[in-house]
N, C-alpha and C positions, 0 to 999 in steps of 0.2 A: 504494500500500500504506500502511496503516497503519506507524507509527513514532515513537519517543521520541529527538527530540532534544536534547541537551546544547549550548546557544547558546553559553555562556564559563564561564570555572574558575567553580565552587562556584555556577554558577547552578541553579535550580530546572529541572529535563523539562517539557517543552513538546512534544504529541502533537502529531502532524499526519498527514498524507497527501501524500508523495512522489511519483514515480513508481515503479513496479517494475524492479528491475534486470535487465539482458539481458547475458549473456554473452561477452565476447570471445573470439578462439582461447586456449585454454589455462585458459579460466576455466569454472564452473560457478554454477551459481544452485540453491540451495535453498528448503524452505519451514520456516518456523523453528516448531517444536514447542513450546519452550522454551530459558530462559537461563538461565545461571546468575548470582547475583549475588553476586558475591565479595567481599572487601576489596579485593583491586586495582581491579575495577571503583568499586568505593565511593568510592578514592580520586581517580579520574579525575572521579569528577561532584564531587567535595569539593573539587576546585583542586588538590587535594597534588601530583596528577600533570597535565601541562601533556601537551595533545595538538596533533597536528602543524597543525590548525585547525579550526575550527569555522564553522556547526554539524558536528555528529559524533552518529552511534547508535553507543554503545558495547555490549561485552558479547562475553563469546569463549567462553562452557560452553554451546554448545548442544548439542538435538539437533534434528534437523531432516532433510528428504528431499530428493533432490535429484529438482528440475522439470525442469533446461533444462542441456544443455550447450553451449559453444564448439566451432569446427575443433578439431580433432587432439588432443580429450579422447580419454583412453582410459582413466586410472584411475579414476572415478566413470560412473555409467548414470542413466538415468531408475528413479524409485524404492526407489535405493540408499540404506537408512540413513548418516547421517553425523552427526558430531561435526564440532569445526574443532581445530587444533595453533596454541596460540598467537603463536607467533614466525614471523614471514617470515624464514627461513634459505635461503641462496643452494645448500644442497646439495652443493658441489663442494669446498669449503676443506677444508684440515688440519684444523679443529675439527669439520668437519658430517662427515669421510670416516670418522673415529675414532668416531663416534656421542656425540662431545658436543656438539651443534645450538646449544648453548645459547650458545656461546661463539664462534659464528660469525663468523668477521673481515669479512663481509658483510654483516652482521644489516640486515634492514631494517622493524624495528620492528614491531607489533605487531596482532594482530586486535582492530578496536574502539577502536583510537587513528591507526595510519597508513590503517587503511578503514574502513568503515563494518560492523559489528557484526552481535549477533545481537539488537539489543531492537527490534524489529519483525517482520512478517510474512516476510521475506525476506531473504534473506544473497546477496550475489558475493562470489566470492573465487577465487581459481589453484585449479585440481583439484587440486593435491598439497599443498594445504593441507587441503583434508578429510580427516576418518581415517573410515571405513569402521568399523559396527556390527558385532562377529563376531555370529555365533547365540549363544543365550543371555542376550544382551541385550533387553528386551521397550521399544524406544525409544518404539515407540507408546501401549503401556498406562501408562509411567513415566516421560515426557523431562524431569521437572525431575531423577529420580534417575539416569538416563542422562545427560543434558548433562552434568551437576557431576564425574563422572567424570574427566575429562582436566586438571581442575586440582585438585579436593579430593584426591580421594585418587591420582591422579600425585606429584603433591609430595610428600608421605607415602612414596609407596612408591622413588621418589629418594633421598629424606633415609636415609631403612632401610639402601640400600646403599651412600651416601658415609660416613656414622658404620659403617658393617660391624656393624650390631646382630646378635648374638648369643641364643640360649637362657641364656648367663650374665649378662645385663647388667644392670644398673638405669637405667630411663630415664625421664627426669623434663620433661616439655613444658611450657614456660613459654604464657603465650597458651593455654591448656588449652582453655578455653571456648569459642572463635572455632570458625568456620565451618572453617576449617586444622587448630587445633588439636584438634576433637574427630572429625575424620578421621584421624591422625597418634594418636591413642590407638585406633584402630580396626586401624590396621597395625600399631604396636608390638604388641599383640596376637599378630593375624596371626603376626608375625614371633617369636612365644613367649618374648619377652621376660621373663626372669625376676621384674623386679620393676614398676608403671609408674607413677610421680609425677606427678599432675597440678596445677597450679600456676596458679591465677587471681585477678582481683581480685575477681569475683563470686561469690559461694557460692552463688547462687542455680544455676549454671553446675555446679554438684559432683554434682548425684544424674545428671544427661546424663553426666558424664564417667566415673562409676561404670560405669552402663552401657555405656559404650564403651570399657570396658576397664579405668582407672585401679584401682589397688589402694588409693592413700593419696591425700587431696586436701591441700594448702595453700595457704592462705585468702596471699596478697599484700601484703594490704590492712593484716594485724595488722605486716608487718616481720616482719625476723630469717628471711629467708627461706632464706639457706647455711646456717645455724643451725639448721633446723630441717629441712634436706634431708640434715645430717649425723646428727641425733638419728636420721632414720626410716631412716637405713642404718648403726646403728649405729659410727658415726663413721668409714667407709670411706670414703663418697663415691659420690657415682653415678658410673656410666661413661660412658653419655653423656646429653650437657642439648642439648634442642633448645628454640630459642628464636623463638618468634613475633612475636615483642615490639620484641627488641632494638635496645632502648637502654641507655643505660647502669647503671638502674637493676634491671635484668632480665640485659644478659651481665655486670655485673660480681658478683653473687651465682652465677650460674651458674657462671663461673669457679671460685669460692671453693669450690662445694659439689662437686667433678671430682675423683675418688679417682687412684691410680696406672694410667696409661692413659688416661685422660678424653679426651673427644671433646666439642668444646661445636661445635653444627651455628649458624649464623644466617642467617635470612630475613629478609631486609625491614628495618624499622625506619627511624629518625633519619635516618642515616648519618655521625652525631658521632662521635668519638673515645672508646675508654672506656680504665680501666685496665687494665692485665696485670700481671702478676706475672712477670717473662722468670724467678727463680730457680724460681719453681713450674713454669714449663714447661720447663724443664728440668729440675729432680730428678724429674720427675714424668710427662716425656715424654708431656706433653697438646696435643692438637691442636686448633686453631680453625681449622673448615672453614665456608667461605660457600657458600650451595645454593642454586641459583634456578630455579625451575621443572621441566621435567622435559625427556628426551630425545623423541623423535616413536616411536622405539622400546619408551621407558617408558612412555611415554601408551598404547601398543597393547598392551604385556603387561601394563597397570590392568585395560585394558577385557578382556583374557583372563581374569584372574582373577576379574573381576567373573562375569564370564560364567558360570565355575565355581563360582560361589560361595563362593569364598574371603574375601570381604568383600564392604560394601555401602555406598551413600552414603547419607548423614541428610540430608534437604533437610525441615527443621519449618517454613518460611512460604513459600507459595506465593501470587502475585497474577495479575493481569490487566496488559498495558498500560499501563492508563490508570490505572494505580494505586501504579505505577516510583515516583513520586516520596515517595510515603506510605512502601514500602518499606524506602528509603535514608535514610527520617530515621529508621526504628526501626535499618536498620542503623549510620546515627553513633552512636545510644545505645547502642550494644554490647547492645541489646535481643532480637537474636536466637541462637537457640543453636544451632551447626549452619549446613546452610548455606539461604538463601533463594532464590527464582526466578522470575521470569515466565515464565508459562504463556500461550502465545499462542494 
């Protein structure tokens, strides 16, 4: 099969031709439709994140059909639409029985870092790491906007229910622009969010984020960003700030701009130290909540709603293959809006 290998951190994709993969008991083999190509992804081919060895075909948003099964499959068939759930979670722990996956005391790392991906013609992986396409999903007419599903707007629709957004809130998403972030104005929506701030360094990113929902944009780049998330809520504060970003320059303004109640959510980022204010979290009983990914549950009620048409994913660049590498340099330049994919 065709495949886009990743040789070492921050090296350039290098195509080749593999063998195709064959199924062990327990495992399934699909045929990959499409990928999606995220920031996390981005960051694995950028060095930021260190994978378990290389070469490696990364990539975990697909959509894809399953060819070939193992002994003793029983959750997936021959020409079952499929997705994949990111996380290798052990199933049985206190954390995976509660339905927080995420936090598995087993975790065994990741689709597209501990195996091999979806940016090639074919995916292995454990059957009960596939999620199953409800109806109303059209994976074949649309797999770059089905794949992207299970982490674009999963995570969005996680972050909604750990912050408890509200019909009363204001909510203000730093990283507005990003492939996350203008998914994450698509839910707040959704979610009837009263007021919803978008906040980036690109303005060129503001008339996308308009349409995805935002009420007011602010531009990052001019500074004075508390400052002027407290003007646009007439000096209350928002309630909750979700932050794509975060690092210190993005949660310690986010903080600052957190009215009575505040909820400041953070993905991702640095992972340096920033400041707090402990007097403000307490006169003000503000919470800072860390969110990662989603549950294999929440992944399945995205793709329910999707189904319904309660929301939808923006996938604005689409490529081939052999074209991964050109992709990921427009996505270092923060040049894409929305999210990207290879279409195989």
């Amino acid at each position: 099969m065709k495949a886009v290998l990743l040789t070492g951190p921050g090296q350039p994709f290098q195509m080749a031709t593999v063998p195709d993969p064959t199924p062990g008991p327990g495992e399934a083999v699909a045929r990959v439709l499409a990928c999606g190509s995220g920031l996390t992804i981005h960051h694995a081919r950028a060095g930021r994140l260190k994978l378990s060895h290389y070469p490696r075909i990364i990539g975990h948003e697909i959509a894809a059909e399953i060819v070939a099964v193992g002994a003793g499959v029983t959750d997936v068939k021959m020409g079952d639409g499929v997705t994949a759930y990111f996380y290798f979670n052990c199933g049985h722990c206190h954390w995976c029985r509660i339905n927080r996956e995420t936090l598995c005391e087993n975790f065994g790392g990741y689709v597209g870092r501990e195996s091999d991906g979806g940016y090639a013609e074919y995916i292995k992986l454990p059957s009960r790491s596939f999620v199953k396409f409800p109806e109303g999903i059209d994976w074949r007419k649309n797999p770059a906007e089905a794949g992207v599903i299970t982490d674009a707007l999963a995570t969005p629709l996680k972050v909604i229910r750990r912050a408890r957004v509200t019909p009363h809130d204001t909510v203000v998403v730093f990283g507005a622009g990003g492939g996350l972030g203008i998914h994450m104005l698509k839910v707040a929506r959704w979610a009837r969010a009263k007021k919803i701030i978008a906040v980036d360094t690109s303005a060129a990113k503001f008339e996308t984020a308009v349409k995805c929902g935002a009420d007011i944009t602010i531009d990052a780049s001019a500074g004075r960003v508390a400052e002027q998330l407290l003007e646009a809520t007439g000096g209350k504060g928002v309630d909750v700030a979700i932050d794509f970003v975060s690092n210190a320059s993005t949660l310690e303004p986010a903080l600052a701009s957190l009215g009575k109640g505040g909820r400041l959510v953070t993905l991702g980022g640095s992972g340096k130290p920033f400041n707090a204010d402990p007097a403000k979290l307490l006169r003000d009983e503000i919470e800072i909540i860390g969110s990662r990914y989603a549950t294999r549950q929440e992944v399945m009620d995205t793709l329910e709603l999707v189904a319904r048409g309660e929301f939808s994913a923006l996938v604005t660049d689409k490529a081939p293959l052999e074209q991964a590498e050109a992709l990921h340099q427009r996505l270092e330049k923060e040049l894409i809006i929305g999210r990207a994919a290879l279409v195989i």
